[in-house]
TIRO-836557 format. One record per residue (C-alpha): chain; x negated, y negated, z negated. Coordinates in nm, 2 decimals, always signed. Each point is the difference from the previous one (the first is absolute). Example, Ala and Ser with C-alpha at 12.3 -4.5 7.8 and 13.67 -1.06 7.14 Angstrom:
 kette   east  north     up
     A  -1.23  +0.45  -0.78
     A  -0.14  -0.34  +0.07
//
This chain:
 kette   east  north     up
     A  +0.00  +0.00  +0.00
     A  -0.13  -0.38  +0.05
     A  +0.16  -0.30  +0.01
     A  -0.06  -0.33  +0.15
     A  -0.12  -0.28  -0.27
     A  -0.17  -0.37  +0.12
     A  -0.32  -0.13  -0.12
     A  -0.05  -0.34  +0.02
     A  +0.22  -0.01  +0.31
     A  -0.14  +0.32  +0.13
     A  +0.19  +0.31  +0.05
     A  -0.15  +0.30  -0.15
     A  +0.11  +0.38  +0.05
     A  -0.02  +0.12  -0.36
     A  -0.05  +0.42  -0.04
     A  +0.08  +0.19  -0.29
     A  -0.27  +0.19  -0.12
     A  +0.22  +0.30  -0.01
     A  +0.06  +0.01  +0.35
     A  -0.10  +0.26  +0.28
     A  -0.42  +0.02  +0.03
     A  -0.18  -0.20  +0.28
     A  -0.20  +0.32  +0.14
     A  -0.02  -0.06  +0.39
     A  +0.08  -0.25  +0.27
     A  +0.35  +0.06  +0.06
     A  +0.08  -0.10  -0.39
     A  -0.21  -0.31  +0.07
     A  +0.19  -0.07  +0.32
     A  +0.34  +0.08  -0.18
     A  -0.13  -0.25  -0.32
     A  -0.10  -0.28  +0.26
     A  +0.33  +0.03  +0.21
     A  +0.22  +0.01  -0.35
     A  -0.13  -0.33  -0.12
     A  -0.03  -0.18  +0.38
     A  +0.37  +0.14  -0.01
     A  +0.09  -0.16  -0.29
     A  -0.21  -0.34  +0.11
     A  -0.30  +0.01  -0.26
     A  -0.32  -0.11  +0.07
     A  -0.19  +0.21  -0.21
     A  +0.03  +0.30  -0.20
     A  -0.08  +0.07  -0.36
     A  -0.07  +0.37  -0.02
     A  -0.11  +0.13  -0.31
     A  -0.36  +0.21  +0.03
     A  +0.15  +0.28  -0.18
     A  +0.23  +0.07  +0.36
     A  -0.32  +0.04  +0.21
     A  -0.14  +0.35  +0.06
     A  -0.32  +0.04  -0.18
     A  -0.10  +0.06  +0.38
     A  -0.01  -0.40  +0.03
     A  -0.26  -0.04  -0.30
     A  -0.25  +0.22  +0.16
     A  -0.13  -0.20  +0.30
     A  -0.15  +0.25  +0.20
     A  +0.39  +0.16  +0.09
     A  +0.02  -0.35  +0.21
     A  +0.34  -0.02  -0.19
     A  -0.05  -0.38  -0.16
     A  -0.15  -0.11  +0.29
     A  +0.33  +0.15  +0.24
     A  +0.28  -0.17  -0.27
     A  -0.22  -0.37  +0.01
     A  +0.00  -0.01  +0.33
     A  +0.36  +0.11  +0.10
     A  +0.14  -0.27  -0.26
     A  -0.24  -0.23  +0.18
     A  +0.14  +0.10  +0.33
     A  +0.36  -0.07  -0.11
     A  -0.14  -0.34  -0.14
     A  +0.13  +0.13  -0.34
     A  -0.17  -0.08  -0.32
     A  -0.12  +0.34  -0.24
     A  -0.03  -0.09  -0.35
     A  -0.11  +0.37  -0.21
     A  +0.12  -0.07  -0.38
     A  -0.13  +0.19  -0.28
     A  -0.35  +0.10  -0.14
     A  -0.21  +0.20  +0.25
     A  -0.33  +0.01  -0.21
     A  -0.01  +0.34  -0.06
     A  -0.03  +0.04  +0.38
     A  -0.27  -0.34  +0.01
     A  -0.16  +0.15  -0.27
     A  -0.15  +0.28  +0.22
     A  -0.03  -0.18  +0.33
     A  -0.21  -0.33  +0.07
     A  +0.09  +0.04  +0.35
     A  +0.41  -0.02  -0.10
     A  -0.07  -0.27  -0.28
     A  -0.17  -0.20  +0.32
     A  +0.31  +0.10  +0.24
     A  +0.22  -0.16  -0.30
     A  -0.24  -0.33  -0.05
     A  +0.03  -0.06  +0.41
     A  +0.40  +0.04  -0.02
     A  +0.04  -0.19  -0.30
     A  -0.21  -0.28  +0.18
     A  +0.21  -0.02  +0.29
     A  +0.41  -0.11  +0.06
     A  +0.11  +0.37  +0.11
     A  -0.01  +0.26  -0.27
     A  -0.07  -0.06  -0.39
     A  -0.09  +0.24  -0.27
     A  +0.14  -0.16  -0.32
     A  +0.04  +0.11  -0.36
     A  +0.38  -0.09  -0.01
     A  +0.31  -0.21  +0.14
     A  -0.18  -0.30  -0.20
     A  -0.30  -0.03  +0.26
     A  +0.23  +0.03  +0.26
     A  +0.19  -0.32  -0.11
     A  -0.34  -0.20  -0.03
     A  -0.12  +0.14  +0.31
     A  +0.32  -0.08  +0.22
     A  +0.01  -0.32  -0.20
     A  -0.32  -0.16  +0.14
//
Protein backbone atom coordinates (compact mmCIF):
# COMPACT_ATOMS: atom_id res chain seq x y z
CA UNK A 1 0.00 0.00 0.00
CA UNK A 2 1.27 3.78 -0.53
CA UNK A 3 -0.34 6.82 -0.62
CA UNK A 4 0.28 10.10 -2.07
CA UNK A 5 1.52 12.90 0.59
CA UNK A 6 3.21 16.62 -0.56
CA UNK A 7 6.35 17.87 0.64
CA UNK A 8 6.88 21.33 0.41
CA UNK A 9 4.75 21.41 -2.68
CA UNK A 10 6.13 18.23 -4.03
CA UNK A 11 4.20 15.12 -4.49
CA UNK A 12 5.67 12.05 -2.97
CA UNK A 13 4.60 8.33 -3.46
CA UNK A 14 4.78 7.09 0.11
CA UNK A 15 5.27 2.94 0.53
CA UNK A 16 4.52 1.03 3.38
CA UNK A 17 7.17 -0.86 4.64
CA UNK A 18 5.04 -3.85 4.69
CA UNK A 19 4.39 -3.95 1.21
CA UNK A 20 5.44 -6.55 -1.64
CA UNK A 21 9.64 -6.81 -1.90
CA UNK A 22 11.44 -4.79 -4.67
CA UNK A 23 13.39 -7.95 -6.12
CA UNK A 24 13.55 -7.44 -10.02
CA UNK A 25 12.76 -4.95 -12.72
CA UNK A 26 9.31 -5.52 -13.30
CA UNK A 27 8.50 -4.53 -9.42
CA UNK A 28 10.61 -1.36 -10.05
CA UNK A 29 8.73 -0.74 -13.27
CA UNK A 30 5.25 -1.48 -11.54
CA UNK A 31 6.60 1.03 -8.29
CA UNK A 32 7.58 3.78 -10.89
CA UNK A 33 4.26 3.46 -13.03
CA UNK A 34 2.14 3.38 -9.51
CA UNK A 35 3.43 6.75 -8.26
CA UNK A 36 3.75 8.53 -12.06
CA UNK A 37 0.01 7.15 -12.05
CA UNK A 38 -0.87 8.69 -9.11
CA UNK A 39 1.20 12.15 -10.23
CA UNK A 40 4.23 11.96 -7.65
CA UNK A 41 7.41 13.05 -8.34
CA UNK A 42 9.28 11.03 -6.16
CA UNK A 43 9.05 8.03 -4.20
CA UNK A 44 9.80 7.31 -0.57
CA UNK A 45 10.51 3.63 -0.40
CA UNK A 46 11.57 2.30 2.67
CA UNK A 47 15.21 0.19 2.38
CA UNK A 48 13.75 -2.63 4.22
CA UNK A 49 11.36 -3.29 0.63
CA UNK A 50 14.58 -3.70 -1.49
CA UNK A 51 16.01 -7.21 -2.12
CA UNK A 52 19.16 -7.61 -0.34
CA UNK A 53 20.20 -8.23 -4.11
CA UNK A 54 20.28 -4.22 -4.40
CA UNK A 55 22.93 -3.80 -1.38
CA UNK A 56 25.39 -5.99 -2.97
CA UNK A 57 26.66 -3.98 -5.97
CA UNK A 58 28.19 -6.46 -7.95
CA UNK A 59 24.29 -8.14 -8.94
CA UNK A 60 24.06 -4.63 -11.04
CA UNK A 61 20.75 -4.39 -9.12
CA UNK A 62 21.19 -0.60 -7.50
CA UNK A 63 22.69 0.55 -10.41
CA UNK A 64 19.44 -0.95 -12.81
CA UNK A 65 16.62 0.67 -10.09
CA UNK A 66 18.75 4.40 -10.20
CA UNK A 67 18.81 4.50 -13.51
CA UNK A 68 15.24 3.36 -14.52
CA UNK A 69 13.81 6.08 -11.93
CA UNK A 70 16.19 8.35 -13.73
CA UNK A 71 14.81 7.43 -16.96
CA UNK A 72 11.18 8.07 -15.87
CA UNK A 73 12.61 11.45 -14.53
CA UNK A 74 11.31 10.19 -11.14
CA UNK A 75 13.04 10.96 -7.92
CA UNK A 76 14.19 7.55 -5.49
CA UNK A 77 14.48 8.48 -1.96
CA UNK A 78 15.59 4.82 0.07
CA UNK A 79 14.43 5.53 3.89
CA UNK A 80 15.66 3.56 6.75
CA UNK A 81 19.17 2.58 8.10
CA UNK A 82 21.26 0.62 5.62
CA UNK A 83 24.62 0.49 7.73
CA UNK A 84 24.69 -2.93 8.31
CA UNK A 85 25.04 -3.29 4.50
CA UNK A 86 27.66 0.08 4.38
CA UNK A 87 29.34 -1.42 7.08
CA UNK A 88 30.83 -4.21 4.87
CA UNK A 89 31.08 -2.40 1.63
CA UNK A 90 33.15 0.91 0.94
CA UNK A 91 32.26 0.53 -2.60
CA UNK A 92 28.23 0.66 -1.65
CA UNK A 93 28.86 3.38 1.17
CA UNK A 94 30.60 5.40 -2.03
CA UNK A 95 27.48 4.43 -4.37
CA UNK A 96 25.30 6.03 -1.37
CA UNK A 97 27.66 9.31 -0.93
CA UNK A 98 27.39 9.89 -4.96
CA UNK A 99 23.37 9.53 -4.75
CA UNK A 100 22.97 11.37 -1.76
CA UNK A 101 25.10 14.22 -3.57
CA UNK A 102 22.97 14.40 -6.50
CA UNK A 103 18.90 15.47 -7.08
CA UNK A 104 17.81 11.78 -8.19
CA UNK A 105 17.91 9.17 -5.54
CA UNK A 106 18.56 9.77 -1.64
CA UNK A 107 19.51 7.42 1.12
CA UNK A 108 18.14 9.01 4.28
CA UNK A 109 17.72 7.87 7.91
CA UNK A 110 13.92 8.84 7.99
CA UNK A 111 10.76 10.89 6.58
CA UNK A 112 12.65 13.91 8.65
CA UNK A 113 15.63 14.22 6.05
CA UNK A 114 13.30 13.90 3.41
CA UNK A 115 11.45 17.09 4.47
CA UNK A 116 14.78 19.06 4.78
CA UNK A 117 15.95 17.71 1.74
CA UNK A 118 12.83 18.50 -0.48
CA UNK A 119 12.74 21.71 1.55
CA UNK A 120 15.86 23.32 0.07
Amino acid sequence: MATLRTIHDVPVWMCDADGAAIRGEADVLDLIGDAGYHGAQWVALPAERLDEAFFRLRTRFAGDVVQKFANYRMGLAVIGDISRYTADSSALRDFVRECDRGRQTWFLADLGELEERLRA
